[in-house]
C-alpha atoms as one frame of an Amber mdcrd trajectory, in Angstrom:
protein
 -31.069  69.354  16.429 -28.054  70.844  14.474 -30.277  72.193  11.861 -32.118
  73.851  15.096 -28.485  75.426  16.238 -27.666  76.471  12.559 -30.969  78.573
  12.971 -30.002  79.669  16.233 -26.860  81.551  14.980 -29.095  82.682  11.658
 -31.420  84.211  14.942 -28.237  85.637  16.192 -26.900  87.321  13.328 -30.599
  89.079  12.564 -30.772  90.225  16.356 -27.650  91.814  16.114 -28.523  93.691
  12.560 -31.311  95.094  14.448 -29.616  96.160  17.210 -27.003  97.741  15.112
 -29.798  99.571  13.355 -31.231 100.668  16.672 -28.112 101.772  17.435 -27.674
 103.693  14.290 -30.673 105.614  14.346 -30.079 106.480  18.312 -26.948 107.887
  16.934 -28.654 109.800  14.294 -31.219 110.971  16.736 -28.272 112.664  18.840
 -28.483 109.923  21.610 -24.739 108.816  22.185 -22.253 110.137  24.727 -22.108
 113.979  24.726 -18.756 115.271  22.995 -16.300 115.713  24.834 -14.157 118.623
  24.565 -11.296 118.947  22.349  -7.918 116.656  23.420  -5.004 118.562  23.955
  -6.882 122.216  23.788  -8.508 122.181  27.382  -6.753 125.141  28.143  -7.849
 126.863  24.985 -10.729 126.089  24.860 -11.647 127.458  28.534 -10.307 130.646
  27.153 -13.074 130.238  24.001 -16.433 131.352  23.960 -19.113 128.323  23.945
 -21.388 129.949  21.431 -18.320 129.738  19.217 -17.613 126.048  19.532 -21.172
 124.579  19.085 -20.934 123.819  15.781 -17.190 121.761  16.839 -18.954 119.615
  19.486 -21.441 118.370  16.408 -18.936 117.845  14.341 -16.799 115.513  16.876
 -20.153 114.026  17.662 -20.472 112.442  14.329 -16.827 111.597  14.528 -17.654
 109.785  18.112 -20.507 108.415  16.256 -18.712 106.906  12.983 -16.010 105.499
  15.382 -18.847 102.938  17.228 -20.216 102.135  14.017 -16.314 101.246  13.149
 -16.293  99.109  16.668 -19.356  97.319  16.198 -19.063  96.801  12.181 -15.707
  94.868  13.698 -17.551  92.922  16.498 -20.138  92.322  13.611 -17.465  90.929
  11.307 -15.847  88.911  14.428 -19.288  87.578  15.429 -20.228  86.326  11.762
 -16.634  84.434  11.829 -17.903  82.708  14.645 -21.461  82.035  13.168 -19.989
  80.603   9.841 -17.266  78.351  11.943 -20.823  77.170  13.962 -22.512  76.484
  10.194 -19.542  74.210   8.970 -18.822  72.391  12.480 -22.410  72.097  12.098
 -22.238  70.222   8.565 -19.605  68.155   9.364 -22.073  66.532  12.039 -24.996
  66.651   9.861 -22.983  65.012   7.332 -21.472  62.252  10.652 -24.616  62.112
  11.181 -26.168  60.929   8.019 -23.016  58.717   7.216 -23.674  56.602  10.079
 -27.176  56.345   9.691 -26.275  54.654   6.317 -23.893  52.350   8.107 -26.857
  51.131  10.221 -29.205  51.022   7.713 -26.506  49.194   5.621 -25.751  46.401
   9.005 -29.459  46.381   8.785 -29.389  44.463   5.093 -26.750  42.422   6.283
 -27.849  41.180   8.976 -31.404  40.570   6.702 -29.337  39.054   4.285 -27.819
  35.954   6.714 -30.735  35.737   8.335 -32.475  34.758   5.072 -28.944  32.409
   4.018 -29.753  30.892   7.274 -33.158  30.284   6.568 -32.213  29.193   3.256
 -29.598  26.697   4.767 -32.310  25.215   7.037 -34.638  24.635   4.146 -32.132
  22.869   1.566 -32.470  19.372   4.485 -30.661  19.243   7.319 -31.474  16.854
  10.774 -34.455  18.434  12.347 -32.534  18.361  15.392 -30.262  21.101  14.044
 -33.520  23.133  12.354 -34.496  22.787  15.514 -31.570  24.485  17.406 -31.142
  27.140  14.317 -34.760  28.023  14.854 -33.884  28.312  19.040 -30.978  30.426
  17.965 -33.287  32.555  15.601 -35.853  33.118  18.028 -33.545  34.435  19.926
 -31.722  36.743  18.048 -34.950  37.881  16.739 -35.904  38.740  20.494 -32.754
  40.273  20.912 -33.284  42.590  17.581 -36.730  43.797  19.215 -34.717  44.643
  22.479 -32.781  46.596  20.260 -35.530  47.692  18.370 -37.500  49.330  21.504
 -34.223  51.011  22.785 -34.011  52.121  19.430 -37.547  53.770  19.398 -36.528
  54.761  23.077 -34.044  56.944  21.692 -36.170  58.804  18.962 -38.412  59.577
  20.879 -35.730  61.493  23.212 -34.359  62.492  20.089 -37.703  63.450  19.555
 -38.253  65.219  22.602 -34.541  67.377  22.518 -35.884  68.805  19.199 -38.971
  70.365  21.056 -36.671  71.884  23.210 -34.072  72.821  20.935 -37.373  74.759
  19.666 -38.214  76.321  22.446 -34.643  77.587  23.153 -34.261  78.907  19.645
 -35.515  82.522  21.278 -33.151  81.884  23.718 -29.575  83.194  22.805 -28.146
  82.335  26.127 -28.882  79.015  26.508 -26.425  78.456  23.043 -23.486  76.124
  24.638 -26.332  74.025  27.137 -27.789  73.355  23.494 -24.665  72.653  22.159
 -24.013  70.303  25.077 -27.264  68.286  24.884 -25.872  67.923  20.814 -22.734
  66.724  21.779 -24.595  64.280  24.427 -26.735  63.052  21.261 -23.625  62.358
  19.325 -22.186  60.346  22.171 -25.540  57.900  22.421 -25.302  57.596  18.840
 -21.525  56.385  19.137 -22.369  54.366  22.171 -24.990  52.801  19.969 -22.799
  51.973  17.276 -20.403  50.231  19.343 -23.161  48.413  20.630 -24.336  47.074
  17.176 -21.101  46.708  16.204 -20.661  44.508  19.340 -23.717  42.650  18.775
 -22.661  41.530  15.276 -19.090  40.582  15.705 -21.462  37.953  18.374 -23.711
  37.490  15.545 -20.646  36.551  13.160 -19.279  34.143  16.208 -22.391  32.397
  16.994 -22.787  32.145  12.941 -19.306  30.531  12.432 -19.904  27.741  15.865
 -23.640  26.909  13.869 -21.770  26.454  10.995 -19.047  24.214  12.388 -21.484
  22.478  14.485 -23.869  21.684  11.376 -20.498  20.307   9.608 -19.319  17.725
  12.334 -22.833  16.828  13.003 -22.856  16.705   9.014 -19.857  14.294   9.386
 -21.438  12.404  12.131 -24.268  11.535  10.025 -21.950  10.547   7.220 -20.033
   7.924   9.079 -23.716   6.477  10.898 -24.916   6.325   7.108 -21.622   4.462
   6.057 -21.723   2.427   9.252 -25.128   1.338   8.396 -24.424   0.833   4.399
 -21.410  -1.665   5.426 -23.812  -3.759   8.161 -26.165  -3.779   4.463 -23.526
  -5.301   2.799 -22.469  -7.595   5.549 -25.889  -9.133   6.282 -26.711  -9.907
   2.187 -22.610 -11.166   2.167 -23.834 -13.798   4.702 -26.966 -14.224   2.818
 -24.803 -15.366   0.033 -22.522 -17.301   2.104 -25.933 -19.159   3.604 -27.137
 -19.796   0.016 -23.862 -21.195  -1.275 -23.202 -23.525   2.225 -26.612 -24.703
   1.290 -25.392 -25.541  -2.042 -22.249 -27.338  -0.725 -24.486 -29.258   2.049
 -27.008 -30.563  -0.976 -23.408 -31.793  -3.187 -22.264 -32.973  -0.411 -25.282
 -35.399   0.178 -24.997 -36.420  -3.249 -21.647 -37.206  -3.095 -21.784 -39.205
   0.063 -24.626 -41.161  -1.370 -22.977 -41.955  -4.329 -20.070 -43.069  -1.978
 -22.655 -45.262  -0.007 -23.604 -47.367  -3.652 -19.724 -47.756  -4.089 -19.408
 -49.732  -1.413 -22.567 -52.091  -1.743 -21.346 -53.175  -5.178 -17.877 -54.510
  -3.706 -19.657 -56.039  -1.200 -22.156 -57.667  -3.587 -18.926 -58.772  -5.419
 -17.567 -60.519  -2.725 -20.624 -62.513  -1.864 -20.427 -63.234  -5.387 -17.032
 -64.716  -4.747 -17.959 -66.422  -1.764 -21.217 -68.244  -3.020 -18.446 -69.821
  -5.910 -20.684 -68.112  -8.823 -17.172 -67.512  -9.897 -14.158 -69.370  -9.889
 -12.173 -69.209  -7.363  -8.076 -69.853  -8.171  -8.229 -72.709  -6.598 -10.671
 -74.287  -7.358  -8.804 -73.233 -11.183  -5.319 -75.231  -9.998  -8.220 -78.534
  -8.977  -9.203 -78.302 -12.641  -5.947 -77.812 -14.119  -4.382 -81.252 -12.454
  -7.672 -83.098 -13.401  -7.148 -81.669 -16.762  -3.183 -82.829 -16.734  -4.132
 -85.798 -15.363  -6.970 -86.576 -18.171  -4.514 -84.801 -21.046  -1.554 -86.307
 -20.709  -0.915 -86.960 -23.478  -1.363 -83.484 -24.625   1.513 -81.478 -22.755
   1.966 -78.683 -25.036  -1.684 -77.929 -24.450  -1.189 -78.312 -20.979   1.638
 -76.259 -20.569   0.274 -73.296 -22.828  -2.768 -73.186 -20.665  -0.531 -73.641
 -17.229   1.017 -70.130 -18.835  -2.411 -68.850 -19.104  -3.608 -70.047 -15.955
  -0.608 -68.260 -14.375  -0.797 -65.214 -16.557  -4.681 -64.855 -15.432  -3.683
 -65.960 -11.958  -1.064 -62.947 -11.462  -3.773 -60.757 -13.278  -6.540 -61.657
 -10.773  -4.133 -60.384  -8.332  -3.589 -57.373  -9.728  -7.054 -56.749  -9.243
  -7.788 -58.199  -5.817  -4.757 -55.601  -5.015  -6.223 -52.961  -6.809  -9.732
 -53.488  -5.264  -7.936 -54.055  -2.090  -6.776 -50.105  -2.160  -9.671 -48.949
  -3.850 -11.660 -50.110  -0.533  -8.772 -48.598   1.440  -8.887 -45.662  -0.640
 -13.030 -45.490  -0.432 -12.589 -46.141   3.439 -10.203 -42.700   3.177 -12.658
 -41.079   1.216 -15.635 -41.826   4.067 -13.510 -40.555   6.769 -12.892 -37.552
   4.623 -16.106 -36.994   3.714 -17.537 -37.567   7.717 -15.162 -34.960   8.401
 -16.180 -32.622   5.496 -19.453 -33.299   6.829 -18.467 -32.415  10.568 -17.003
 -29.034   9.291 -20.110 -28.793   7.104 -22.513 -29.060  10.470 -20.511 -26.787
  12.333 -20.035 -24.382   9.457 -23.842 -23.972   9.293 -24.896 -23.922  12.946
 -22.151 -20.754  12.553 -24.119 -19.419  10.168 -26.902 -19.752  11.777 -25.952
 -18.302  14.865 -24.752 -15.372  12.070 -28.496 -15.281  10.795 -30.311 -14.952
  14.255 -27.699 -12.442  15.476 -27.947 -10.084  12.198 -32.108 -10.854  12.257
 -31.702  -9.639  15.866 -29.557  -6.562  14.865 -32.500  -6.177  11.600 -34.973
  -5.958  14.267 -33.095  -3.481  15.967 -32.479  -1.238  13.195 -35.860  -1.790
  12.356 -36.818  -0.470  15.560 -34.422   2.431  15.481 -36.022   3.516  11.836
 -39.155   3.040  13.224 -38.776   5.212  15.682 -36.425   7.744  14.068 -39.275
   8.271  11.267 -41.817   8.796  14.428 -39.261  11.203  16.021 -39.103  13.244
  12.547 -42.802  13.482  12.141 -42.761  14.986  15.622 -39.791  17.083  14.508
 -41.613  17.954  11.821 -44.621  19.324  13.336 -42.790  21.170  15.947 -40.505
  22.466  12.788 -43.891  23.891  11.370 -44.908  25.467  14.083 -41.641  26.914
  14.859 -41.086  28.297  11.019 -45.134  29.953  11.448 -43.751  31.566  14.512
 -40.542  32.893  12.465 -42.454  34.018   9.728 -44.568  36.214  11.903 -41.694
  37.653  14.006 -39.950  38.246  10.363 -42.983  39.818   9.096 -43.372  41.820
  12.248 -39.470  42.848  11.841 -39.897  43.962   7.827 -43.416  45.553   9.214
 -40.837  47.262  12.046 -37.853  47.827   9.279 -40.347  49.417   6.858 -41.935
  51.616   9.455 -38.544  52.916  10.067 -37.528  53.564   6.560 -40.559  55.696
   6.225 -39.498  57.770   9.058 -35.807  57.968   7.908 -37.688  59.614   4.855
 -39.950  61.888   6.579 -36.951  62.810   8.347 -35.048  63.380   5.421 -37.966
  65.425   3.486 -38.185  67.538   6.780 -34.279  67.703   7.036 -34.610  69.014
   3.250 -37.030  71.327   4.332 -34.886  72.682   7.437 -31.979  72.761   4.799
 -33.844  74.674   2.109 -35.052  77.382   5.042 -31.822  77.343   6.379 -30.149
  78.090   3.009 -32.461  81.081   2.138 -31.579  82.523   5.774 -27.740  81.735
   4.875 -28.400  84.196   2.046 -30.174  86.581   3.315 -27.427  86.781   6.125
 -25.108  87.247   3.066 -27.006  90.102   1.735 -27.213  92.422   5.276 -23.119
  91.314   5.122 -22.772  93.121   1.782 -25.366  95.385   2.946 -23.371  96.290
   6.212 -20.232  96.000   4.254 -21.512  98.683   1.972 -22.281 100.755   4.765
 -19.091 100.611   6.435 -17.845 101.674   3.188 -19.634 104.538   3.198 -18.789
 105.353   6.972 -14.892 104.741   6.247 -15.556 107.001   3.294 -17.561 109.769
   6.085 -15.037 108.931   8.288 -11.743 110.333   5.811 -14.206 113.605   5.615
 -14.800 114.006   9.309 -10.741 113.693   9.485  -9.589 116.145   6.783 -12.743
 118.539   8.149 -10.910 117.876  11.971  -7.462 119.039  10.683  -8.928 122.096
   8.532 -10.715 123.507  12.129  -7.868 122.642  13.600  -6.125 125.321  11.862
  -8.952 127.846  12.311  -8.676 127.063  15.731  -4.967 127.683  15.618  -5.604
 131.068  13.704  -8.383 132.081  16.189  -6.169 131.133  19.222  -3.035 133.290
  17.960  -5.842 136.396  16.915  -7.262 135.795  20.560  -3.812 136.433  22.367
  -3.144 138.897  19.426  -6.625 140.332  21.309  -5.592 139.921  24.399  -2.105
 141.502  24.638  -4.203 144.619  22.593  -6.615 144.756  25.588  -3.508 144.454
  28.103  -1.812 147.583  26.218  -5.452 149.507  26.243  -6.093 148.441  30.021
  -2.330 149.652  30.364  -3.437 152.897  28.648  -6.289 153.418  30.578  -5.140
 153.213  33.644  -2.200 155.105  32.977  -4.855 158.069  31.498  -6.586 157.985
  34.921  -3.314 157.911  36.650  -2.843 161.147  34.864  -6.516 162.294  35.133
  -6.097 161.932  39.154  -3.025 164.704  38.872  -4.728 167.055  37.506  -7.472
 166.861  39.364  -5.080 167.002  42.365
């Protein structure tokens, strides 16, 4: 549309050329406003004859004539002011124009460019419950870009539409500032539209940012499940080894209290021994020792050196039945000890066992919950696929859209060139009737000097003729005088 209003002054400045042309040639023709008589000599000049001034009228005539030339030379030069003023105000929007066509084309990329990061981002593994959601999101900012799209196509074809009638009022000269209008109108849609894109991704940026923190704590939240579940691991094989080793303990334990159980059998065995009289019994020693001092009398010495054995074996059998006293007392500890070991044992391992059929229970559970976590992402999954098919058909659709447009934007451009080109030839040829005109006004200024000094020269012919009329006069006063002074005289003598 502004290269249609650049042509429209171009149209301008050619219509007024030819009607200065016109013009001219209706002044050479003899066409203009009669001339006028002279200034300051009406008097005069009602006192002059008109056969003697004919040749004064043509000459202020062409004076009359160079003076509109002057006049409309100026309006000419005034009028191209205005049309070059038009040509640069008309750049600087061309050049608006194309600037934020760039930005657009530029927020275009951009916007390609994190919509592929986020595409990217969803691919590298996250929960298909967020690809999910990002795809939701996608879809509909993808719907929301072919909104945008259609208004977009909307407005070129108004666009569209004001360049066939900036066409049709190119032979229109009036109908300049309602062009001019319907321009500055375009300009304002294409602002509005920039603040709406603008709009649209600062909410792009936000809802970008809230995905992004969302896919971080959800990140997080997956982190601490995963550690939850690596510590329960840990837990279950810690009581596996805790089961194995009470095992252990339970099986020593057995042995122990077995070997305990033969302990006790050989004391008692010993003391039947005792008791049957297998061995001898201290008294039944002290019966043989007085039959033996009663049959060795005679042998004291022996006597008494066995008495001091006796006694001697007598205090260490003793000893002994002491010492096997407390070791019965001690294996009698040892028994309770070990029934209590055994006690804590029992209840130790039912523990563990109610330890083992609650983490079997929570196995079966978490079992369960894999189970049907790997059925929910195969159904994820699917529904994933079908969702990324459907994005990679809008996408295409968009770079079929995108690519569509960038042809246009160059068929525009080419045609702009074209406009340009045409409108820089008419530029020139504009600058050529300038110099033309300019030369021509030259010449009239030039005409114009010679029409002047020519006015002043018959303006002192006119002076001379003026004094040799009254000179004229006065002589045909004095002869009239004469006359009638002769037929004054003539009437006397006829008398």
């Amino acid at each position: 549309m502004v290269a249609h209003v650049g042509d429209f002054g171009i149209s301008k400045i050619l219509a007024i050329s030819k009607s200065m042309a016109h013009t001219e040639t209706l002044g050479t023709l003899g066409y203009n406003a009669p001339a006028s008589k002279l200034c300051r000599c009406d008097a005069l000049g009602s006192q002059i004859d008109n056969n003697a001034v004919v040749s004064l009228e043509r000459r202020s005539s062409v004076k009359h004539l160079s003076k509109n030339r002057a006049d409309r030379l100026v309006v000419m030069q005034e009028q191209m002011g205005k049309v070059e003023e038009d040509l640069r105000e008309t750049r600087e929007q061309l050049c608006s124009v194309e600037g934020e066509k760039i930005r657009a084309i530029n927020e275009l990329s951009e916007i390609k460019q994190v919509a592929y990061e986020a595409n990217m981002k969803a691919s590298d593994g996250f929960s298909p419950r967020e690809l999910y959601a990002e795809v939701m999101t996608l879809k509909e900012l993808l719907t929301n870009k072919q909104e945008e799209l259609k208004i977009k196509d909307k407005n070129i074809k108004t666009l569209k539409l004001e360049l066939e009638k900036a066409k049709k009022c190119e032979l229109k000269l009036v109908e300049k500032e309602a062009s001019l209008g319907k321009v500055k109108g375009g300009f304002s849609h294409v602002k509005a539209f920039k603040i709406r894109v603008t709009d649209w991704l600062s909410d792009f940026r936000k809802r970008i940012q809230e995905l992004e923190d969302e896919l971080e704590n959800r990140k997080l939240s997956e982190s601490k499940i995963f550690d939850a579940w690596l510590s329960k691991t840990r837990q279950f094989e810690q009581i596996k080894i805790e089961l194995e080793e009470s095992k252990l303990e339970i099986a020593s334990l057995h042995k122990k209290f077995e070997s305990f159980t033969l302990a006790p059998s050989n004391t008692e065995r010993l003391l039947n021994i005792l008791a049957m009289g297998r061995l001898p019994t201290p008294e039944k020693e002290m019966g043989n020792l007085d039959s033996e001092l009663e049959l060795a009398n005679d042998n004291e010495k022996i006597a008494s050196s066995k008495a001091k054995a006796l006694n001697d074996e007598i205090t260490l059998l003793k000893n002994e039945m002491n010492l096997a006293n407390e070791a019965e007392e001690k294996s009698r500890k040892a028994l309770d000890d070990l029934a209590l070991a055994l006690k804590e044992v029992a209840s130790e391992a039912s523990e563990a066992k109610e330890k083992l059929s609650a983490a079997q229970l929570e196995l079966g559970q978490v079992k369960k919950e894999a189970g049907n976590l790997k059925e929910m992402i195969k159904s994820t999954k699917a529904r994933y696929k079908m969702f990324l098919d459907e994005a990679k058909k809008e996408t295409k659709l968009y770079r079929n859209t995108t690519e569509r447009l960038k042809l246009e934007a160059e068929e525009s451009l080419l045609a702009w060139n074209g406009k340009e080109r045409s409108f820089i030839v008419c530029i020139r040829k504009a600058e050529e009737e300038r110099d033309l005109a300019m030369h021509d006004a030259t010449k009239l200024s030039e005409s114009l000097k010679a029409a002047r000094e020519e006015n002043f020269k018959l303006r002192d012919i006119l002076k001379q003729a003026i004094n040799e009329a009254n000179t004229a006069k006065a002589a045909a006063n004095l002869a009239r005088q004469g006359n009638s002074q002769l037929k004054d005289s003539d009437l006397y003598s006829d008398l």
